[in-house]
C-alpha angles and dihedrals in degrees: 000000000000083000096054092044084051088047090045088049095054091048081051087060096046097045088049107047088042081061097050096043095045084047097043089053090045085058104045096053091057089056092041094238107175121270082243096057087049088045088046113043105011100046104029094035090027093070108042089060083111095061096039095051090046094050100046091040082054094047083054092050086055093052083061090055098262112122102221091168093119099064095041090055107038091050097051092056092035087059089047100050085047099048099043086036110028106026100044090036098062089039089057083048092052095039143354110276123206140175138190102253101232083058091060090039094055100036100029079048096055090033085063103039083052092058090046095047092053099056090041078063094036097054099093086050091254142104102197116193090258093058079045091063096044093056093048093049094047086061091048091050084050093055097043087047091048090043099053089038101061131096100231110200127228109256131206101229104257132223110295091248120180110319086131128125088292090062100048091050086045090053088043089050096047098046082047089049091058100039087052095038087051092052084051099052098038086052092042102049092050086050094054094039085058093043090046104034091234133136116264088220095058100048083046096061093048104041115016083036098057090037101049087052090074099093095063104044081046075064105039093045082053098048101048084048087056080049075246093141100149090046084049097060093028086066104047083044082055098038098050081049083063097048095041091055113020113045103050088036092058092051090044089053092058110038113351122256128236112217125211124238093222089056091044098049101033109016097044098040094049084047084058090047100048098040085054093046090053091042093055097048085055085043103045101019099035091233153340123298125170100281087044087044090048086050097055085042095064100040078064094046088050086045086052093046100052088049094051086058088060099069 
């Protein structure tokens, strides 16, 4: 039952973030916002609601003296493996994807140096309030850099499509649905991982990971069907920025975060390794086609395995 109830919880999250993205561009047609601010905001921040609601549902649990850490941190880095692993992987599979190479240079750089940051203040297997800050801080420096580096085109004003009161109780349900989904999974998964003996982090990686993942290969699918590649990848390298840095960041903030050694010395190094694997075939072989995407595939699929055998 508790498994139903965690399945019912991430669809929650999707249906819910799918409500609040479809509301907030709605929106920001109707008030002419730039193509680059939706791109931006709605889209990169927008999907990642999941993450950031379960993380910050999980920093007010440990307020109350439970230690959710597991679950804010193992689903940050389980949305980040399935997103630069599934999720990529499957859309190389579907299409070639390509990508200018001082793209890949400036975001794969920073991708990196995130991953990095966060195991240099992981290392003592905590995340104090202090270290919290920092990492949120290092994304907002990200965005503010992004934001005063691009070339933001000049834009005709579009039709005032939607935008109406249907879009702004589209954009309300949907927040609601997430608040209320994240309080779901977070309960649910500590509940299985008493009943089972298993670690929360580990259940974390492998479902709330995957699930929350949705989102984005909702927007890359999208994208490659639009013949969008580049938006499509841009947007998983961003994303997983976000994942890398925020969540975490944000449950740290309010109540510190324990981390555990298996997720510093396996998890964190494979995301390394995998980032850089992706990065080099965008790099050497200019994309990922479908040898390059099954690859990927099956570098996920190892990364699953090794973490089945730890229930």
């Amino acid at each position: 039952m508790d498994f139903l109830i965690l399945i019912a919880g991430i669809a929650g999250l999707w249906l819910g973030t799918e409500l609040t993205i479809g509301g907030a561009m709605a929106i920001a047609r109707r008030l002419q916002l730039s193509e680059f601010f939706v791109g931006l905001v709605i889209l990169s921040i927008g999907s990642d609601l999941p993450e950031l609601a379960v993380a910050v549902d999980a920093g007010l649990k440990g307020l109350l003296g439970q230690d959710t850490s597991g679950v804010v941190v193992g689903t940050s880095i389980g949305s980040v493996v399935a997103q630069i692993g599934f999720v990529l992987g499957l859309t190389g599979l579907i299409s070639y994807l390509t990508l200018p190479r001082s793209f890949v240079f400036r975001h794969g750089t920073v991708l990196l140096g995130a991953t990095i940051l966060l195991f240099a203040l992981a290392f003592d297997g905590r995340i104090t309030r202090f270290e919290g800050v920092l990492l949120v801080g290092t994304y907002g420096a990200y965005v503010l850099a992004l934001m005063n580096g691009a070339n933001v085109p000049e834009e005709r004003p579009r039709a005032l499509a939607g935008g109406g009161l249907s879009s702004w109780l589209a954009l309300i349900a949907g927040l609601v649905v997430v608040i209320a989904s994240s309080e779901v999974t977070v309960s649910t998964v500590v509940h299985i991982a008493q009943t089972f003996d298993v670690s929360e982090a580990v259940i974390s990686v492998l479902v709330i990971g995957l699930g929350t993942s949705l989102p984005e290969l909702s927007i890359s699918i999208s994208a490659i069907l639009k013949k969008r590649t580049q938006l499509s990848v841009g947007n998983i390298i961003g994303s997983n920025v976000l994942d890398t840095l925020l969540p975490i960041g944000l449950a740290a903030m309010i109540s510190g975060v324990r981390f555990e050694r298996q997720l510093l010395y396996f998890d964190l190094p494979y995301i390394f390794v995998l980032t850089t694997v992706v990065l080099a075939f965008f790099i050497t072989r200019r994309g990922v086609t479908r040898p390059e995407g099954a690859i990927i595939l099956g570098l996920y699929g190892a990364y699953v395995a090794v973490k089945l055998m730890q229930f």
